[in-house]
C-alpha positions in Angstrom: 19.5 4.9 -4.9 15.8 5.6 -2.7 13.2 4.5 -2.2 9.9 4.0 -4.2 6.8 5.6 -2.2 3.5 4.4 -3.4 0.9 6.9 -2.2 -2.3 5.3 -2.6 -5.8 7.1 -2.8 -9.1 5.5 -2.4 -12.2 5.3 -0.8 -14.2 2.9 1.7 -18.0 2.2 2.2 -18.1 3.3 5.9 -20.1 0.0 6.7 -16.8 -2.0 4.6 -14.2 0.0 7.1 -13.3 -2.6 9.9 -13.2 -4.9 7.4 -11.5 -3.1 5.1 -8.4 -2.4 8.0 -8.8 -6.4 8.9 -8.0 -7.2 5.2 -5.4 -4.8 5.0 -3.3 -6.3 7.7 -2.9 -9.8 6.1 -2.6 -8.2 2.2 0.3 -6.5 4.1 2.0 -9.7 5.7 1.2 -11.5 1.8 2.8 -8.8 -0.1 5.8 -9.0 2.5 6.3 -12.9 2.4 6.0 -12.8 -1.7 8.2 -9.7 -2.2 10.4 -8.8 0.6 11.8 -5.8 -0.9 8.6 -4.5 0.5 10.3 -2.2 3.2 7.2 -0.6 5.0 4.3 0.4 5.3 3.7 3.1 8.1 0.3 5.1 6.9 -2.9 4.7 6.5 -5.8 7.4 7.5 -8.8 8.6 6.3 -8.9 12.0 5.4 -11.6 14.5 6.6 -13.2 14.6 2.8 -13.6 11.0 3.6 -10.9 9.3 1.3 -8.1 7.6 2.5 -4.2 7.7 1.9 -2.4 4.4 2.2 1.5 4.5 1.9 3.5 1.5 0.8 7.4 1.8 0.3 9.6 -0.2 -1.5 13.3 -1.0 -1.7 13.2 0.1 -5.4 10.6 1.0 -8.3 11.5 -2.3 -10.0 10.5 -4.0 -6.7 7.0 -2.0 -6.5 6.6 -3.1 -10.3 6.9 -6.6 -9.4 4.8 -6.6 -6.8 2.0 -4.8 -8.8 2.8 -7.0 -11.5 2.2 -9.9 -8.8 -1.0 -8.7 -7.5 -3.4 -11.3 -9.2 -1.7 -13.9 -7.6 -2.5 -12.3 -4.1 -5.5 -13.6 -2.9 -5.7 -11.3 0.6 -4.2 -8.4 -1.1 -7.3 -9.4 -4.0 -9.5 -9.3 -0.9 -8.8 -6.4 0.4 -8.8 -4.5 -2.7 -12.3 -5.7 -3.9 -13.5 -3.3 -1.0 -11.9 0.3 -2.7 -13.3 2.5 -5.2 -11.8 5.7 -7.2 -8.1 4.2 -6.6 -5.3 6.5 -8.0 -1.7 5.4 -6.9 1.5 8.2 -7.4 5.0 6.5 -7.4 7.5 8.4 -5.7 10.9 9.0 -5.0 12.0 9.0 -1.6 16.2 9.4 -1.7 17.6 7.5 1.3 19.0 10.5 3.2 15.2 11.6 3.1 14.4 8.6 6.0 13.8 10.0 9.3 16.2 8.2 12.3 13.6 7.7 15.3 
């Protein structure tokens, strides 16, 4: 069984991006305290066309289903997503042996 791999797409208003990285931080430590199967989330740069790539992994696709399912009742995660535009999220699988040991 792997891992599900949201990679997540989006764009900032430059003047929304400190914000925007403030938010993001306590969305994170929400979505972990409602749905611990949330396992990490390690990435998130802006790209040189300006958009940014966000990674969130989960302990299963059911468990990223639930927590998208769960969203609306996310206030910080709310907050922090009021501030993207042209979102696009690809689910992926990541099999277990794929994990890098550090």
């Amino acid at each position: 069984m792997g891992y599900c791999v949201e990679l997540v797409r989006f764009t900032v208003a430059e003047s929304d991006v400190d914000t925007f990285l403030e938010r993001r931080q306590e969305a994170i430590k929400e979505v972990k305290a409602a749905h611990p199967a949330l396992w990490s989330v390690p990435l998130c740069s802006r790209r040189d066309d300006g958009t940014w790539v966000d990674v969130w992994i989960y302990e299963s696709k059911e468990a990223a289903d639930a927590a998208n399912a769960d969203a609306e009742n996310l206030p910080r995660f709310l907050a922090m997503a009021e501030l993207l535009d042209d979102i696009e999220i690809e689910a992926t699988d990541m099999p277990e042996r794929a994990v890098s040991p550090l």
